[in-house]
MARDO-306716 format. One record per residue (C-alpha): x, y, z. Coordinates in Angstrom, 1 decimal, padded with zeros to 4 digits. Layout:
<rec><xx>X</xx><yy>Y</yy><zz>Z</zz></rec>
...
//
This chain:
<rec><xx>-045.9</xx><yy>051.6</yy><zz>115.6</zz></rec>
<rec><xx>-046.6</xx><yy>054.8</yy><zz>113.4</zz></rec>
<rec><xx>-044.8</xx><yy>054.6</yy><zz>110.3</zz></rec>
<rec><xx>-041.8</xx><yy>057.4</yy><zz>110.1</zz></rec>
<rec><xx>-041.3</xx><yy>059.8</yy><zz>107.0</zz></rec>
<rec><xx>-038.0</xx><yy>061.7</yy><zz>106.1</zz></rec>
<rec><xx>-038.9</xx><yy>065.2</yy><zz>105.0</zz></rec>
<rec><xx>-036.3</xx><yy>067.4</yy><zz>103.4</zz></rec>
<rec><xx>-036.5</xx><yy>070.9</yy><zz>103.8</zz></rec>
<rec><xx>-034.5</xx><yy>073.6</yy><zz>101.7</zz></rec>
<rec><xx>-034.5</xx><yy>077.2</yy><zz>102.8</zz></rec>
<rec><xx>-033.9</xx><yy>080.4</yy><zz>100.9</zz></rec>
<rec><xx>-032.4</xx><yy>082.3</yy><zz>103.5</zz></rec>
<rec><xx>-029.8</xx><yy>081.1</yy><zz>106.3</zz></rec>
<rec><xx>-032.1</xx><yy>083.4</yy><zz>108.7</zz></rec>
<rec><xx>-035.3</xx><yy>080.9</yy><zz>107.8</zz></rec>
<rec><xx>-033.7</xx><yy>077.8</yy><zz>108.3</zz></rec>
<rec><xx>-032.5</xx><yy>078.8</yy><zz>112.1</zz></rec>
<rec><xx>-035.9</xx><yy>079.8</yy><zz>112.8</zz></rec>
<rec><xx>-037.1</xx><yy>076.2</yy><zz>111.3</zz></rec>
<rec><xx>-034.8</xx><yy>074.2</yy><zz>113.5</zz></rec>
<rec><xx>-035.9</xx><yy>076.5</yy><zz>116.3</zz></rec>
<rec><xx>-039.2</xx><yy>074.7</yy><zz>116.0</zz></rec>
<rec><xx>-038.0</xx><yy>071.7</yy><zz>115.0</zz></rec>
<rec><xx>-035.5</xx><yy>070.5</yy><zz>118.2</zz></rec>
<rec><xx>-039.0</xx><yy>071.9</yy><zz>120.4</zz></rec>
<rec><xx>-041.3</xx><yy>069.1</yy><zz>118.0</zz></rec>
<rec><xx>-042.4</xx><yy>066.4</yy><zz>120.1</zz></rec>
<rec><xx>-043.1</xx><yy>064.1</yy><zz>117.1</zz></rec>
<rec><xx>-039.9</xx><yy>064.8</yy><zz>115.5</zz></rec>
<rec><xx>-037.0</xx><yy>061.6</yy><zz>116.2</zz></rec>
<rec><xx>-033.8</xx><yy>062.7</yy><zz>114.6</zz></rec>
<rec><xx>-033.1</xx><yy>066.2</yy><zz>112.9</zz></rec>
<rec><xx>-029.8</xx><yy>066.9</yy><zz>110.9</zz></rec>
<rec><xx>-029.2</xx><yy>070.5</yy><zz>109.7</zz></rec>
<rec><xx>-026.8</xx><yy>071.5</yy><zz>106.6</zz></rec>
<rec><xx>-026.5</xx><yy>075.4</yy><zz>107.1</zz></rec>
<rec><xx>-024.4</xx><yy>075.8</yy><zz>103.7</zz></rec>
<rec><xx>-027.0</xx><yy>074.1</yy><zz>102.0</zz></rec>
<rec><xx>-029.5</xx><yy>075.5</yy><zz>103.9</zz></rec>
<rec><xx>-031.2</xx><yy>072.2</yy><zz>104.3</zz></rec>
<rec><xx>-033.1</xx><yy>070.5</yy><zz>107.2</zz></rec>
<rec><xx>-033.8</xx><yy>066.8</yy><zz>107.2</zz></rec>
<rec><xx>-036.2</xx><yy>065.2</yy><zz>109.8</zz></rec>
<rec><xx>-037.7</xx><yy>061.7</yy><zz>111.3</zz></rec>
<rec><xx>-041.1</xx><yy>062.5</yy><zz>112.1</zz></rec>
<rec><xx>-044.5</xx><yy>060.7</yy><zz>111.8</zz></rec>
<rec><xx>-047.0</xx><yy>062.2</yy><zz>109.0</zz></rec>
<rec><xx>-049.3</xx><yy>063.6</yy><zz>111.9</zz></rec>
<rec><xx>-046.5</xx><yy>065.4</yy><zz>113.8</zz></rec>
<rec><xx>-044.1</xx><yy>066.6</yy><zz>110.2</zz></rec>
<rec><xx>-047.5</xx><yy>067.7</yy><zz>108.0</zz></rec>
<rec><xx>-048.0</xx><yy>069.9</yy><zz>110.7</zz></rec>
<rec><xx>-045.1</xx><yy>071.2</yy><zz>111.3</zz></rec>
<rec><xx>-044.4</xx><yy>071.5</yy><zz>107.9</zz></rec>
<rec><xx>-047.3</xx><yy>073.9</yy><zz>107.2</zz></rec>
<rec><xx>-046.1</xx><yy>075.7</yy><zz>110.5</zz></rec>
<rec><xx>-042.6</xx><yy>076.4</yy><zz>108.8</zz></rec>
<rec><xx>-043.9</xx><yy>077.6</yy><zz>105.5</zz></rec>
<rec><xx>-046.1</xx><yy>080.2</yy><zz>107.1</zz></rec>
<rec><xx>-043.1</xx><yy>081.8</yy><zz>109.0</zz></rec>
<rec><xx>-041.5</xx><yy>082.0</yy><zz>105.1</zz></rec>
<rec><xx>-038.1</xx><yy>081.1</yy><zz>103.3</zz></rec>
<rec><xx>-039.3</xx><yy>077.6</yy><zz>102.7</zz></rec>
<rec><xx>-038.1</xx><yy>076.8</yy><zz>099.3</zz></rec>
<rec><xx>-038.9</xx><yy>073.2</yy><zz>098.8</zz></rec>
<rec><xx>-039.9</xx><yy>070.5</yy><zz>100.5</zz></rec>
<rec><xx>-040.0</xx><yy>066.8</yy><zz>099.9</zz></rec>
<rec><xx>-041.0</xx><yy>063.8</yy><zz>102.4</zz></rec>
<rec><xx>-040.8</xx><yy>059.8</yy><zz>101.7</zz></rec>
<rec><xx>-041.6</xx><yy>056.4</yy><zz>103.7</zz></rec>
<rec><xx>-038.5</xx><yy>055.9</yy><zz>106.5</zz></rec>
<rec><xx>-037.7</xx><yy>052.1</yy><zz>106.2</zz></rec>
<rec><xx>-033.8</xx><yy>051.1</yy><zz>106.6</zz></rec>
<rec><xx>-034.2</xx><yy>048.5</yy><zz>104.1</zz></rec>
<rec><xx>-035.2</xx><yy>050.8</yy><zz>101.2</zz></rec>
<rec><xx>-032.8</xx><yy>050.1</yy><zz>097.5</zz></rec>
<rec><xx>-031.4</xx><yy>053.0</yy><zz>096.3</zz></rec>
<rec><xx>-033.7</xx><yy>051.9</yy><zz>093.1</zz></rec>
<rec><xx>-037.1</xx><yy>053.2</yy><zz>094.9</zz></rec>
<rec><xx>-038.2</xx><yy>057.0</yy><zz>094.6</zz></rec>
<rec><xx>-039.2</xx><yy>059.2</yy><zz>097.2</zz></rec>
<rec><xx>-043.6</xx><yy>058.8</yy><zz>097.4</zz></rec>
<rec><xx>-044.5</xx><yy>062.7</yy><zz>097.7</zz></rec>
<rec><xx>-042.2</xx><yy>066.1</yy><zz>097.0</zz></rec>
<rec><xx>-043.8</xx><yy>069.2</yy><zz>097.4</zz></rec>
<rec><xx>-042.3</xx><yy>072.5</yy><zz>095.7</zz></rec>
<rec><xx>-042.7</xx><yy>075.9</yy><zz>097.4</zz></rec>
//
């Protein structure tokens, strides 16, 4: 089974986050997605293979602000830190 990453992405523009999700609900790789337009955010289930990719493919369009991604495993404490955040 491919391990699953949660990536958190936060948008400048309301306008950039629609277009993200756009790609996001048509992602193959992606499990879940949640969107938060107030906060602009976008949170995702994805392996690395499939959400690297389609993270670069986001912040090309532009209006990605920052973006962070860490290990997906139900039985994480709240004591661990995300692995990898990435600012824009």
């Amino acid at each position: 089974m491919t391990d699953l990453l949660v990536y958190q992405l936060e948008f400048s523009e309301k306008g950039d986050l629609e277009s993200a999700f756009e790609l996001l609900i048509d992602e193959k790789g992606v499990s879940s997605c949640a969107v938060e337009i107030e906060t602009r955010t976008a949170r995702f289930l994805a392996p690395e293979t499939a959400g690297s990719g389609l993270v670069e493919r986001i912040y090309e369009i532009g209006g990605l602000r920052w973006c962070s991604r860490h290990s997906f495993n139900p039985t994480t404490t709240e004591s661990q830190q995300p692995s990898q955040a990435k600012e824009f």
